[in-house]
C-alpha positions in Angstrom: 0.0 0.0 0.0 1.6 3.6 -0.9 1.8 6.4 1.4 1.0 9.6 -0.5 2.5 12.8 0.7 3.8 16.0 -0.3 7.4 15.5 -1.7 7.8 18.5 -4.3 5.5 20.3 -7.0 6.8 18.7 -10.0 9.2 16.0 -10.9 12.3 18.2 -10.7 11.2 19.4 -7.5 11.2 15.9 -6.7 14.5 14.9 -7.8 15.9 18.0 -5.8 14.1 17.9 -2.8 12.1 14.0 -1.8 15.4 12.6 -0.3 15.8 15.6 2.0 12.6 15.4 3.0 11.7 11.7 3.4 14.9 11.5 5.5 13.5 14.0 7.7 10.4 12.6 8.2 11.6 8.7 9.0 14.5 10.9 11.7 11.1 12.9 13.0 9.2 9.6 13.0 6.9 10.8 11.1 6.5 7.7 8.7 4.9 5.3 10.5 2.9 1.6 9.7 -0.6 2.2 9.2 -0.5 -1.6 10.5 1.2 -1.2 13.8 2.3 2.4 14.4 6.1 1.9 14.7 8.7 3.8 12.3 9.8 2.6 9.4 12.8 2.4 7.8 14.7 3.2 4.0 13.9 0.0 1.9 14.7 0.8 -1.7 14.1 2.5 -4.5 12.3 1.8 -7.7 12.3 4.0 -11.4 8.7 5.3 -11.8 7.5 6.9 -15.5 4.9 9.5 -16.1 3.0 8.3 -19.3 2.3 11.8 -20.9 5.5 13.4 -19.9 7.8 10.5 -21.0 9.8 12.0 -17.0 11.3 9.4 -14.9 11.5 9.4 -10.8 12.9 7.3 -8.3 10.3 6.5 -5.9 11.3 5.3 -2.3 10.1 2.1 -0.4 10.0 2.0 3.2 9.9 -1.3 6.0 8.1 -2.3 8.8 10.5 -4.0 11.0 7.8 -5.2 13.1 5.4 -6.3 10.1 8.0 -6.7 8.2 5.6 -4.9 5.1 6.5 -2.4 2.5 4.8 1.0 1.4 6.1 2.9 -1.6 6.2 7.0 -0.8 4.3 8.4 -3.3 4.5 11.8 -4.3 1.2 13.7 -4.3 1.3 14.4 -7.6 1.0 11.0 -8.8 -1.9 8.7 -8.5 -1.4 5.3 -6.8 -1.5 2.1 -9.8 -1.5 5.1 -12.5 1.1 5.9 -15.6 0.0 9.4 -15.8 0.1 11.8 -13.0 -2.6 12.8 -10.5 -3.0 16.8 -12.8 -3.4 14.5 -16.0 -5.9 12.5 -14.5 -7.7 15.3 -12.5 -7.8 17.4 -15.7 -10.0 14.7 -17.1 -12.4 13.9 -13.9 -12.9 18.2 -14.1 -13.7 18.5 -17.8 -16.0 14.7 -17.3 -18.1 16.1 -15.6 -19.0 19.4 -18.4 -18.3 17.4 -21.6 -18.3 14.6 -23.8 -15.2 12.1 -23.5 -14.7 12.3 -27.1 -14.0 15.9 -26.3 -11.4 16.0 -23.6 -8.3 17.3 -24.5 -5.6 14.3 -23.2 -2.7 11.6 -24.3 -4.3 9.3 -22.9 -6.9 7.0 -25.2 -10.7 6.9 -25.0 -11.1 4.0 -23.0 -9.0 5.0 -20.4 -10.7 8.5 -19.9 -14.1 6.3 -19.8 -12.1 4.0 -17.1 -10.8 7.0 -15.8 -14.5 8.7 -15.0 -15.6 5.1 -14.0 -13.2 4.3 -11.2 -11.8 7.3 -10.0 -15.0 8.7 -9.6 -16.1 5.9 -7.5 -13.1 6.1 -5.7 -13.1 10.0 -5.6 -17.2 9.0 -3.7 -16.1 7.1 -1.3 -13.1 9.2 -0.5 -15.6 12.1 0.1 -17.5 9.5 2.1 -14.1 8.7 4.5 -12.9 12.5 5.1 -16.4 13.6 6.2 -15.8 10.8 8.9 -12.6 11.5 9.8 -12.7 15.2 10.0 -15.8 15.2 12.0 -14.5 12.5 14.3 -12.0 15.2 16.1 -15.2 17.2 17.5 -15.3 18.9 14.2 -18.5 19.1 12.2 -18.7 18.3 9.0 -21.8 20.5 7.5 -23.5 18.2 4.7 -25.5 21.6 4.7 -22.6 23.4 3.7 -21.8 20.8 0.5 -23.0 21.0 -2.1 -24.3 18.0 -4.0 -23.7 17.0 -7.3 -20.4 16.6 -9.5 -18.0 14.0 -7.3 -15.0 16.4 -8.1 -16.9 19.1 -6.5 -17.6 17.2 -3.6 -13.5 16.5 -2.7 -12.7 20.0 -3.2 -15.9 21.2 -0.9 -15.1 18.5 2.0 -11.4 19.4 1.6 -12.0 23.2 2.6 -13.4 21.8 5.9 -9.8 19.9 6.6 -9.4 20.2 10.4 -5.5 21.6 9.2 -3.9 23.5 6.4 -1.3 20.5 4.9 1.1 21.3 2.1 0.6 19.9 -1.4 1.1 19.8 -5.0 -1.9 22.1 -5.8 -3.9 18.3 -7.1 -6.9 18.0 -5.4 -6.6 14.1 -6.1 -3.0 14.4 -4.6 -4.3 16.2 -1.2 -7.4 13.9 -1.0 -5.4 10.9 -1.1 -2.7 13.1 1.8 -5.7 13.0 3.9 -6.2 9.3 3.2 -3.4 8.5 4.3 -2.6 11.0 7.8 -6.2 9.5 8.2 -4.7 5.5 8.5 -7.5 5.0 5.8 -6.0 1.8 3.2 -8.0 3.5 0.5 -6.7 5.7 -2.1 -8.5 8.1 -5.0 
């Protein structure tokens, strides 16, 4: 299972800045096991490609002593199981929902875009369906009032304004949702 978090905007962001940052976090203790709660540990590294962009990244894997399990650190600007990135995909879930498929303006074919619309909308539901649980489960209300119904995409970005914290990301909506997945200890990703 991937841990999404914010390690850069972009891919040379990435490059320049992920190491820094994942050390710190694994020194802070910061990366824990969603399983068992202890720190984990440097594993290895694996190449990564971005479909539309043809840009490569090293992704790093961290270990569970204890569980002895392994989580990839994602970037928030990728989507977990995905070739393209996370502004690629999101693109296409924002113009899905105001025109045709045939019409979206993408690399990536037909089919996917009607997978795409498919599945990460699902996903995107039930995300929207987790958050409201866990931000109102800290004494914090979560005002179905307050969002309005409708377009899935809409949904995320209105449950994510009521985020019981400010948490830095990539500026994807995809990529913070699935940062709140994740600080939530939820095994579900958009």
């Amino acid at each position: 299972m991937p841990i999404v978090m914010y390690l850069g905007h972009e891919v040379k962001e990435y490059e320049k800045k992920s190491a820094e940052i994942i050390e710190r976090a694994i020194r802070d203790g910061k990366i824990r096991c969603e399983k068992c709660l202890e720190p984990m540990t440097v594993h290895s590294h694996y190449p990564r490609r971005i479909k539309e962009t043809g840009e490569w990244l090293t992704i790093t894997v961290v270990w569970c002593r204890k569980c002895r399990k392994w989580h990839a650190l994602l970037p928030d600007f990728l989507q977990p199981h995905k070739h393209y990135s996370g502004e690629e995909i999101e693109g296409v879930i924002i113009d899905g929902g105001t025109m045709p498929v045939s019409q979206i303006d993408t690399e990536a074919s037909e089919s996917t875009v009607r997978r795409w619309l498919l599945q990460v909308g699902e996903r995107i539901k039930q995300a929207v369906g987790k958050l409201k649980y866990h931000f109102g489960g800290d004494r914090r209300a979560v005002s179905e009032a307050a969002i309005d119904a409708g377009y899935c995409f809409n949904e995320l970005e209105q449950v994510l304004q009521m985020a019981p914290a400010k948490v830095k990301y990539s500026g994807s909506k995809l990529g913070l949702g699935n940062i709140w997945l994740s600080t939530c200890g939820v095994a579900a990703y958009i």
